[in-house]
N, C-alpha and C positions, 0 to 999 in steps of 0.2 A: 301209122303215119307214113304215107308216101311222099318223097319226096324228087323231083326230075334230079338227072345227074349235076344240070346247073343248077340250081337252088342248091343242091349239095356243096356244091365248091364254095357258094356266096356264104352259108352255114359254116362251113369248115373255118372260112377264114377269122369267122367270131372266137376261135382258139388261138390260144398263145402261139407263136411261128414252131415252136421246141414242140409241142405236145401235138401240134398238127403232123411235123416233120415224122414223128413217133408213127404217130395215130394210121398214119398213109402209109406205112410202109420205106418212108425216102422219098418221101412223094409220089411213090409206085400207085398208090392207091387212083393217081388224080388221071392214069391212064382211058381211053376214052372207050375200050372194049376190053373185056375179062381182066380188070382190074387184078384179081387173083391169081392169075397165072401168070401177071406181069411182074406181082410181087414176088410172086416163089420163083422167077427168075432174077428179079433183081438180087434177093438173098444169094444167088448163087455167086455172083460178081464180086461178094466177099473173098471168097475160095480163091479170087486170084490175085489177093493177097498172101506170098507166101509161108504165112506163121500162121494165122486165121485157123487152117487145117487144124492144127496141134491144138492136141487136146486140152493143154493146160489155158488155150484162150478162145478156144470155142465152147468148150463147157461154160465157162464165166459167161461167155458175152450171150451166147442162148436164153441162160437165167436171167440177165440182167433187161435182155430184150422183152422175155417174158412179163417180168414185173412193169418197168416201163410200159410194155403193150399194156397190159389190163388196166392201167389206171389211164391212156391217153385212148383207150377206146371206151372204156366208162364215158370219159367227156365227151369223146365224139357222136357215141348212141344218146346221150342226152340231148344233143342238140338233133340228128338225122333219125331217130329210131333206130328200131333192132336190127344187127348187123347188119351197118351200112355195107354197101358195098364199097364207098373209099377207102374204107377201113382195111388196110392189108398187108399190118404188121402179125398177123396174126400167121398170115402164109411167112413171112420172113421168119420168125420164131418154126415151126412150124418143119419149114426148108432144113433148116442148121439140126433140126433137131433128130431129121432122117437120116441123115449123113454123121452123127455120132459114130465112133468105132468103125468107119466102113472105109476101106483100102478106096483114096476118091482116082477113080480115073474115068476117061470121058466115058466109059460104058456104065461104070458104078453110079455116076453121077446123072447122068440120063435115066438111067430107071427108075431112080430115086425122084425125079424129078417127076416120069411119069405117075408111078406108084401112088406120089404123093397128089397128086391131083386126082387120080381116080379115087384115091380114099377122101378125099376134103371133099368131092363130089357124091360118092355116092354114102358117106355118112355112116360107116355101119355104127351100131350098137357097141358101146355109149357116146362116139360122139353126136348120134342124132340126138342125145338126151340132151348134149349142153347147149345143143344147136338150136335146139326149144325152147331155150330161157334167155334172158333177157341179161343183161349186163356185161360189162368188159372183161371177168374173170370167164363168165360162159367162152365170149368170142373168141379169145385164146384157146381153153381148153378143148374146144371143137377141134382145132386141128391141131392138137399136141397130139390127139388121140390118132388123128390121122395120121401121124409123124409117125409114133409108137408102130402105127399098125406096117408103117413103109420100111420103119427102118427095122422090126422083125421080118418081115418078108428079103428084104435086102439081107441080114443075114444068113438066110435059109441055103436062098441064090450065092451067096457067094461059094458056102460051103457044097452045096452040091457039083459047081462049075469047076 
């Protein structure tokens, strides 16, 4: 099912305002060019919230974005097919979850940010598995995997430098 980017937004809005809000990322999603890279920035915009960082309320809010995401991207692929591209809660989750444990300063942060679009991009193995299937647990776990693959490499990099 294809759907134009308008008819996406007309779609979207058939969703409650809360699971859309979710669904898009903060409405990052509703951006009019790479939607995903707009998201994995806006996740970043957290970070300058002072406590955000700290582990005790980034780990919570990670998870809780996670489960959130998969059920307001579930709704969202129902109505637009397989990962929409509005859909860019999954780079928000995704974002937080590179930067886990990693000392954030604008170098750590920036790489992370790269890293993590090169992995959401080019997919390795298994996130091309989840990226293949169909549903809102898949769309998430695509780029946890990406996350996973950024924030090992980030700490390779730190410990070598």
């Amino acid at each position: 099912m294809t759907v134009s980017p308008n008819r996406n937004s007309q779609r979207l809005s058939e969703l409650p305002l809360f699971r859309r809000f979710i669904a898009t990322g903060f409405f990052s999603g509703y951006a009019p060019f790479a939607p995903g890279t707009v998201g994995s920035a806006a996740a970043l915009l957290f970070f300058l919230i002072p406590v955000f960082s700290r582990p005790e309320v980034l780990l919570p809010a990670t998870l809780l974005i996670f489960i959130l995401g998969g059920f307001a991207a579930e709704a969202a692929e129902r109505l637009l097919g397989q990962d929409p591209s509005p859909v860019t809660i999954d780079e928000v989750a995704g974002m937080w979850l590179s930067l886990w444990f990693v000392p954030l300063t604008v170098t750590t942060v920036t790489a992370g940010f790269l890293l993590f679009r090169l992995f959401d991009i080019i997919k390795p193995f298994p996130a091309s598995y989840f990226d293949n299937k169909s549903g809102g647990w898949n769309i998430m776990l695509d780029d946890v995997m990406a996350a996973l693959y950024t924030n090992f490499a980030l700490q390779i990099i730190i410990r070598i430098i």
